[in-house]
C-alpha positions in Angstrom: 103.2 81.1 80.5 102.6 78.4 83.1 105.6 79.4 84.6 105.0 83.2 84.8 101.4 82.3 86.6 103.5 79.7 89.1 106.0 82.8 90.4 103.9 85.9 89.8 101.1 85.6 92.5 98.6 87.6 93.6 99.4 88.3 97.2 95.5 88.9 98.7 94.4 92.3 100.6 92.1 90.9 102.8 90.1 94.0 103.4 86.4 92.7 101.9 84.9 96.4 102.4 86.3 100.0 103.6 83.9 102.9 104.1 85.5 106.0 105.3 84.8 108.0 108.1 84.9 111.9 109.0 87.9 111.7 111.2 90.3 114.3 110.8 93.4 115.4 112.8 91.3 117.6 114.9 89.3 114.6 116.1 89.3 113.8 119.8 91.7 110.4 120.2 89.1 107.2 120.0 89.9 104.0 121.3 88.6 101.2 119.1 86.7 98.8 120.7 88.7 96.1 118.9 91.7 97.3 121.3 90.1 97.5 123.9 88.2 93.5 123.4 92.3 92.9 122.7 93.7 94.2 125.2 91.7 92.8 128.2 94.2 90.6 129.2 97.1 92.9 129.2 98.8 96.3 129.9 99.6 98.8 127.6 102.9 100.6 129.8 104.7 102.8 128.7 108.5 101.2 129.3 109.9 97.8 128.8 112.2 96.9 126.0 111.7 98.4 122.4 110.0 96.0 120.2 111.0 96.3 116.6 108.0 94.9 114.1 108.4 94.1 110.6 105.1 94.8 108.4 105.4 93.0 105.1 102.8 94.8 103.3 102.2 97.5 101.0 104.4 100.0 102.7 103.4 102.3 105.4 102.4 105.8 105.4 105.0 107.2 108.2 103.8 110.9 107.8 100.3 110.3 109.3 99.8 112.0 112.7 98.9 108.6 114.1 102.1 107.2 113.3 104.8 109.9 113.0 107.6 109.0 115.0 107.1 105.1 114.7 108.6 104.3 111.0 111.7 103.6 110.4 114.2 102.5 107.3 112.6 99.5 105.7 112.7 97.7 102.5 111.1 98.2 99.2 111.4 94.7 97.1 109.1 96.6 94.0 111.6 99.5 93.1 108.1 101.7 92.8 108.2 104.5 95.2 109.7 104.4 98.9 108.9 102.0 101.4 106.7 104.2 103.1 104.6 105.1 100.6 101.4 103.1 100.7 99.0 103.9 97.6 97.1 100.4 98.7 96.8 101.6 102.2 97.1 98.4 103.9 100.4 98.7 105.3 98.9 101.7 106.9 96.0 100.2 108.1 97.6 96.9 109.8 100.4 100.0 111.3 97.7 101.5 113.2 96.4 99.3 115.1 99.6 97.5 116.1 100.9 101.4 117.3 98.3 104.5 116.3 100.0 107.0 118.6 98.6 107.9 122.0 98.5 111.8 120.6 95.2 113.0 121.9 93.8 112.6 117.9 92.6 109.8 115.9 92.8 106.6 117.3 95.1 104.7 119.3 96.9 101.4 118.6 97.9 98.1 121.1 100.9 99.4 122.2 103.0 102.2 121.9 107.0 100.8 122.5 107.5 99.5 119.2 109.7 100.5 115.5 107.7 99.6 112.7 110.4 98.4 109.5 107.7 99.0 106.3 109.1 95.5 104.2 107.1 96.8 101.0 106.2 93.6 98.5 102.9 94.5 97.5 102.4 97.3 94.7 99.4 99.4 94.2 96.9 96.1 93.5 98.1 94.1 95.8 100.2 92.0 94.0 103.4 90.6 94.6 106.0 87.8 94.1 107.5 84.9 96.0 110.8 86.0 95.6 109.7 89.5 96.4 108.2 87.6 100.2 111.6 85.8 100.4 113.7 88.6 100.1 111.9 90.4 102.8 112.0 87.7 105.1 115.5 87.4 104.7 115.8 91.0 105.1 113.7 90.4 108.6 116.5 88.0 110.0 119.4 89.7 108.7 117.8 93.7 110.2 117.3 91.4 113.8 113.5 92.1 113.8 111.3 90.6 116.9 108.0 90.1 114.7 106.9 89.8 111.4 103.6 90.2 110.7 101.8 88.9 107.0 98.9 89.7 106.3 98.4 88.5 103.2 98.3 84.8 101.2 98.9 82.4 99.0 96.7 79.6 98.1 99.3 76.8 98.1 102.6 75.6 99.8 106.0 77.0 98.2 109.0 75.2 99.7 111.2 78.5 99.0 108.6 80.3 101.2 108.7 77.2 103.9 112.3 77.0 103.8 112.4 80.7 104.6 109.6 81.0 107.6 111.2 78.1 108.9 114.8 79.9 109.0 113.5 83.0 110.2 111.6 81.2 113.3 114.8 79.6 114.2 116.4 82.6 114.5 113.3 83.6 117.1 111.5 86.1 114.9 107.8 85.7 115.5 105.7 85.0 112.7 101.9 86.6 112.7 100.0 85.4 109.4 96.1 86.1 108.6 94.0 82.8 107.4 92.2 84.4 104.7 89.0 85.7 103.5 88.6 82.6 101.6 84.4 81.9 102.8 85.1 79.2 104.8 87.9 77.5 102.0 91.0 76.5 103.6 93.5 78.9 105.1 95.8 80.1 103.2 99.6 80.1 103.4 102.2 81.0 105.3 99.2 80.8 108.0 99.1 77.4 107.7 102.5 76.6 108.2 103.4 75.2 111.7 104.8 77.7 114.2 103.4 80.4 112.4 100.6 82.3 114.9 97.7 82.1 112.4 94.9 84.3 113.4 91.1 84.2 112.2 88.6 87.3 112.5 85.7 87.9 115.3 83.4 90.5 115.5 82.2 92.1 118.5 80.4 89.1 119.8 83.4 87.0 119.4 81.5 85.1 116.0 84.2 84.1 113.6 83.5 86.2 110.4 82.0 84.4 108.0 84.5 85.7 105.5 87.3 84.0 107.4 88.6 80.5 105.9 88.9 77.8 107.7 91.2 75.4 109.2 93.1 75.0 112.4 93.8 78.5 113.1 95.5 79.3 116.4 93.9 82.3 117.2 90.5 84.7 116.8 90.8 88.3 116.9 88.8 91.3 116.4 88.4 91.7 112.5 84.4 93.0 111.5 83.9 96.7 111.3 87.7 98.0 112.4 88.5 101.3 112.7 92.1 101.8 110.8 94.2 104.5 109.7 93.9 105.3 105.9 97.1 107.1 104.0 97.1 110.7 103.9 95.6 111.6 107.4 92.4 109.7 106.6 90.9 106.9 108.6 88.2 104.1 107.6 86.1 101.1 108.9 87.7 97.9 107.1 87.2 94.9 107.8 89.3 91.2 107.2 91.4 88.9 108.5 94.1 91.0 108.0 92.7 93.3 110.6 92.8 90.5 112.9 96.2 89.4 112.6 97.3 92.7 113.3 95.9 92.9 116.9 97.6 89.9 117.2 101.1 91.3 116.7 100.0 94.3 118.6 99.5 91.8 122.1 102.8 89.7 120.9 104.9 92.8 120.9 103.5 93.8 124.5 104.4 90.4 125.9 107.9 90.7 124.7 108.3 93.9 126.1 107.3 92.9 129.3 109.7 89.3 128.8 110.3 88.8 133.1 106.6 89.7 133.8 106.1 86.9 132.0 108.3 84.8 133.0 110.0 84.2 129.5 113.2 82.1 129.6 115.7 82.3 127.3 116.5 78.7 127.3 113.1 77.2 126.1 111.7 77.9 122.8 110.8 81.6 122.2 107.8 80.6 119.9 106.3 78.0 122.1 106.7 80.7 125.1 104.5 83.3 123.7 102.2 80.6 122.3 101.4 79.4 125.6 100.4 82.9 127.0 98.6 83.7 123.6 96.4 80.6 124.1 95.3 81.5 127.4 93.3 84.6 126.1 92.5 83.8 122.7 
């Protein structure tokens, strides 16, 4: 029994609240004012390089108007429905802010030159399994993805889960983790590993949430009162850490597709690159 508890872990949506709102597809195209806090620092173009993301989640709805065209062939660990079928919905939500399509409708995401790969670990309550989170991270260096984003936890260290994070940022993936919505507890993992970009929430007056736990996060991101794309062509206000770490990716994935502009060499250490220029504006 010990051992069942020890592998079989609750992996944590950190969505505290949701409240949905009367968007529909016929909705004039709203740009959150997380993006556009988010985005101060940086352009949103339209070319540079193609920036393929890895969302290891709950899957990702890829028929919502807001993100049709973006989803490609991922990985389902679970074996229960396809890896773009999100019955949790917070694939979907962390999906839409990283990309919400620039359609005239809805909302509109960070950045617009990315594949999203749905790595789907988390079933319908949120729960998953180490080896479930290994397997796709593995699957994330073997598939060549540029970023990974996790936004979920686990309270304590797992050297199978180190091991793997630590392989995958050697191979220059980019690793986005949410701390937690732990009260002010300490951050959870693989957020608190080194080299991993952990990201706390803000709210509109740059205030860290008082949901977010604590520790020596490395960034703060918009993550009160979000507005996120909900399965089926729905849409909600959510808020979480998980929220945060999203807009996080979003930026990541617009530095590397703009790698000369900033002055990215492929000789130093892609991590401690993008880092750098994170830490200047957050």
């Amino acid at each position: 029994m010990i051992i069942l508890i020890v592998l079989l872990i609750y992996f944590k949506c950190f969505e505290l609240h949701s409240k949905h709102l009367n968007f529909t597809s016929n909705i004039h195209q709203q740009i959150p004012w997380s993006i556009k806090l988010t985005k101060k620092y940086v352009e949103n173009n339209r070319g540079g390089e193609s920036v393929r993301i890895a969302i290891i989640d709950s899957g990702i709805d890829g028929t919502h108007p807001d993100l049709v065209g973006k989803v490609k062939k991922g990985l389902n660990t679970i074996g229960k429905g396809g890896e773009q079928e999100d019955s949790l919905g917070h694939g979907t939500a962390v999906a839409g802010i990283i990309t919400a399509n620039d359609n005239e409708i809805g909302l509109v995401g960070i950045t617009q030159n990315v594949e999203l790969y749905p790595v789907k670990i988390l079933d319908a309550k949120g729960k998953g399994s180490i080896k479930n989170f290994v397997k796709a991270v593995q699957w994330c260096i073997d598939n060549k993805i540029d970023v990974i984003n996790a936004s979920f936890g686990l309270m304590k260290d797992d050297p199978s889960v180190k091991k793997i994070i630590d392989k995958a940022i050697q191979k220059n993936i980019i690793i986005v983790a949410a701390v937690g919505n732990k009260y002010g507890r300490k951050m959870d993992y693989p957020a608190a590993y080194e080299n991993v970009f952990s990201v706390t929430a803000v709210d509109k007056h740059k205030k860290v949430a008082e949901f977010s736990s604590k520790g020596n996060y490395d960034f703060a991101a918009p993550g009160v009162d979000i507005p996120v794309l909900r399965p089926h062509n729905n849409y909600a206000i959510e808020s979480g850490t998980s929220l945060a770490s999203a807009h996080i990716t979003g930026v990541v994935s617009l530095i590397l597709q703009y790698r000369e502009s900033f002055n990215i060499n492929s000789e130093e250490s892609l991590n401690q690159q993008i880092y750098n220029i994170l830490k200047k504006w957050y």
